[in-house]
RODO-2510 file (C-alpha; in nm, 4 decimals, decimal comma):
residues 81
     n   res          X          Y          Z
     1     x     8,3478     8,2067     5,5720
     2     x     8,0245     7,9689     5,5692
     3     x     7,9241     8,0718     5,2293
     4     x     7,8470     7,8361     5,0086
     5     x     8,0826     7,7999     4,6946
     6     x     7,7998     7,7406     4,4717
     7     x     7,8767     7,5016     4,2901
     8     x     7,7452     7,0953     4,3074
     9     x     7,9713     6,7739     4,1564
    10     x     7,7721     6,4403     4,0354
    11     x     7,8267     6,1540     4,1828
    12     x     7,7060     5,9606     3,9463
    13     x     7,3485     5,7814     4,0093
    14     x     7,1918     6,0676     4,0280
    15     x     7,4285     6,1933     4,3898
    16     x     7,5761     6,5464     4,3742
    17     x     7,7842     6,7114     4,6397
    18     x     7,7596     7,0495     4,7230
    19     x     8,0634     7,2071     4,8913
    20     x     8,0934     7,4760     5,1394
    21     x     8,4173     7,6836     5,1915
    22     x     8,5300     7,6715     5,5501
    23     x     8,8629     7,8664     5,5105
    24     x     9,0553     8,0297     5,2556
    25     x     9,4532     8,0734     5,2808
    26     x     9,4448     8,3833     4,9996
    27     x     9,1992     8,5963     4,8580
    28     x     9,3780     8,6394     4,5367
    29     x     9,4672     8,2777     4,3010
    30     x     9,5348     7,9450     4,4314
    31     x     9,6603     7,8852     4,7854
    32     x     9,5379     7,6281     5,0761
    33     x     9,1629     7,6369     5,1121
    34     x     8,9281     7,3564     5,2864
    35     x     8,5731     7,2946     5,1937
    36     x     8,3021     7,1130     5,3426
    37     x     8,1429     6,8241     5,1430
    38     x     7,7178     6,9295     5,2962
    39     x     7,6125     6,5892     5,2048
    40     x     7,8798     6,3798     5,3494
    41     x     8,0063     6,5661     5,6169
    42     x     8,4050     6,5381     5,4281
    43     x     8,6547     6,7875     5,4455
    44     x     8,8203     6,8571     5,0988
    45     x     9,1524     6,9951     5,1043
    46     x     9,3088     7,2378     4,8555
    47     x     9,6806     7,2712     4,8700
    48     x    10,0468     7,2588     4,6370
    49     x    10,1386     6,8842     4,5646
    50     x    10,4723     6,7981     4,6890
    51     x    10,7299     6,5313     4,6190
    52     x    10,8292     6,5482     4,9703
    53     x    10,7454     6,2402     5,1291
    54     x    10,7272     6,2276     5,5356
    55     x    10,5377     5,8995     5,5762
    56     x    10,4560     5,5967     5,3436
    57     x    10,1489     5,6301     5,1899
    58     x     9,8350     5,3860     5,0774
    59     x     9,7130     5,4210     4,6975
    60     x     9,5191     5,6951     4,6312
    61     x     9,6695     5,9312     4,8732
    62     x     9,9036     6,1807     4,8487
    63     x    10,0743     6,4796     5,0501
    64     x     9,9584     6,8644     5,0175
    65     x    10,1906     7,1501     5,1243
    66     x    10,0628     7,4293     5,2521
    67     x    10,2956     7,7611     5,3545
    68     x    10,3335     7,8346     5,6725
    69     x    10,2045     8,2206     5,6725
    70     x     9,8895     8,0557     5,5173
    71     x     9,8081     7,7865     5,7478
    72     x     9,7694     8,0544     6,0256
    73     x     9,5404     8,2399     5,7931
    74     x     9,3755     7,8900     5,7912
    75     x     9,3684     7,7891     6,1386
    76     x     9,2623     8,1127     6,2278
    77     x     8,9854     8,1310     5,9861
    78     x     8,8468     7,7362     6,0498
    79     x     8,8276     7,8489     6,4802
    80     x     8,5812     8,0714     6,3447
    81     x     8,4081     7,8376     6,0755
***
């Protein structure tokens, strides 16, 4: 899955980002799915937002929950990425 997602975000000042999907949970709506920000080297991660809190957090950041049967779809798919 090193296709790129085709599709670019501005920055602003003229910067765009162009991601690249490294490994998606489902192939059918919305599920856990990381990308790869080409310019900056980032990982973006897709996932459900949860209330569930595990550890304090900074500002800004937040937790993601992603199903168990999916994250081994996903670790099994980013080995190969």
């Amino acid at each position: 899955m090193s296709a790129s997602i085709g599709f670019t975000v501005n920055r602003g000042k003229g910067f765009l980002m162009a991601y690249r999907l490294l490994a998606g949970g489902c192939d059918n709506g919305p599920c856990g799915t990381f990308y790869l920000d080409e310019v900056t080297g980032n990982v973006v991660v897709q996932g459900y937002l949860t209330e569930e809190k595990p550890a304090k957090l900074p500002p800004g950041e937040g937790f993601l929950m992603i199903p168990a049967a999916q994250w081994r779809i996903l670790a099994s798919r980013l080995s190969k990425a």
